[in-house]
N, C-alpha and C positions, 0 to 999 in steps of 0.2 A: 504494500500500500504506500504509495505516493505521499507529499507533504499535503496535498493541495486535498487528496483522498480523505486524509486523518482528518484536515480540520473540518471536513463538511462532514464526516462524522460525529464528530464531536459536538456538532449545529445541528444534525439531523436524525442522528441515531437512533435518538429515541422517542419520536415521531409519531405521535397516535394518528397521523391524519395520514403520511407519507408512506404507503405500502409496498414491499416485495421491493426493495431501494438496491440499487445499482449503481455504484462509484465508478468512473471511468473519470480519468484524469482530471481534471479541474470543476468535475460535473459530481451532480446524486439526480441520478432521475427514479421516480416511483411513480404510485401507483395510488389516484384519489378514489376513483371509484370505475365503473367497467368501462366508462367510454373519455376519462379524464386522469391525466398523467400530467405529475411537473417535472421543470428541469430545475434544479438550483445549483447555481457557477457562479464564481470570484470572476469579478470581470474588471480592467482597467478603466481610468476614467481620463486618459489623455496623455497617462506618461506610462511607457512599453515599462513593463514587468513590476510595473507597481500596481497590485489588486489591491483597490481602496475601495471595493464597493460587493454586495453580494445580491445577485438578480435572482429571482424567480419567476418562472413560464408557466405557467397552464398551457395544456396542449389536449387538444380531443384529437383521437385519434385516428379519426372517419374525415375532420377538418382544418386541423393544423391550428397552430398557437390562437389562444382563447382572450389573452389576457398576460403583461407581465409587470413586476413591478421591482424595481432597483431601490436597495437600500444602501448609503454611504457609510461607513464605521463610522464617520462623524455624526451621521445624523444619528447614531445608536447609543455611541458611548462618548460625544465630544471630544473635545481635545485632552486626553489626559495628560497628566503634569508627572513629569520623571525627575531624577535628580540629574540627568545630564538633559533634558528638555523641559526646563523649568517655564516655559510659556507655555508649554504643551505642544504634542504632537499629532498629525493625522497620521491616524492608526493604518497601517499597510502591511502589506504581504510583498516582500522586493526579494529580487534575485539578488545574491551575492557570491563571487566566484563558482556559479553555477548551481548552487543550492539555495532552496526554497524560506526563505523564515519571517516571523512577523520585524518589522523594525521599529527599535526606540519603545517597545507597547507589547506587553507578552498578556496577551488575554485569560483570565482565569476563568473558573467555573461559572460565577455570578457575570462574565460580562460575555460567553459564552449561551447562559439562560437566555441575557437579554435579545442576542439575535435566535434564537430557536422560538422564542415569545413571540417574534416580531413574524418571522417567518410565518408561524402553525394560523397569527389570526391571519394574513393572507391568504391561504391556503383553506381555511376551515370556510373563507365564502364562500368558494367552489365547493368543498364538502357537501356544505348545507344546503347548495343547490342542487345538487346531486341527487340528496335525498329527499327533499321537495320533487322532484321528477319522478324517482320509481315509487314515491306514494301516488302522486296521482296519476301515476300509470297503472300500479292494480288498482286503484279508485274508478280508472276505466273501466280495466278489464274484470273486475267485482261486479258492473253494473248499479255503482251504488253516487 
């Protein structure tokens, strides 16, 4: 498993909305309900190998992307304040001599919840619509 792998793990693991979840390099795609799947990826926002932002897709399957929405680690966890970044820094994911790591900002469990929080309510509208539809699909097919 990848750097990029671990940390969308560590956001989406554990996942009550995101089903049957599949890590491929910089992605987690699952599984919302039968005819809806996301993608969620570390994506840059203007400078090559710095992920300062983390996106998520709705996608139906039968019609291709539904819905996506980009969150920046600033708008998540602001600028945190380091003792060698004592203004604060935007939080990122940068290459350095070839390896993957966060810079100046190492994310812990609590700032972790907050994107997996941010992520599940995104995701839980599609859920919710989902199951809004196979009710009043056997609501049809009940004849009631």
């Amino acid at each position: 498993m990848n750097f990029f792998e671990s940390e969308l793990k560590k956001i989406m693991g554990n996942s009550s909305i995101l089903k049957n979840q599949k890590y491929v390099g910089r992605m987690c795609y699952g599984t919302i309900s039968e005819d809806l799947r996301a993608r969620v990826e570390f994506v840059t926002l203007g400078v090559s190998d710095h992920y300062a932002g983390i996106k998520a897709s709705v996608i139906n399957r039968k019609e291709g992307v539904v819905d996506s929405m980009l969150l920046r680690f600033t708008d998540i966890w602001g600028k945190p304040k380091t003792p060698t970044f004592r203004e604060g820094i935007a939080p990122h994911i940068w290459s350095c001599d070839g390896k993957y790591e966060w810079y100046g900002f190492h994310p812990g469990t609590a700032d972790y919840q907050k994107v997996t929080e941010s992520m599940e309510n995104y995701l839980s509208i599609f859920q919710d619509m989902s199951m809004t539809q196979e009710s009043q699909n056997c609501t049809m097919q009940m004849g009631t």
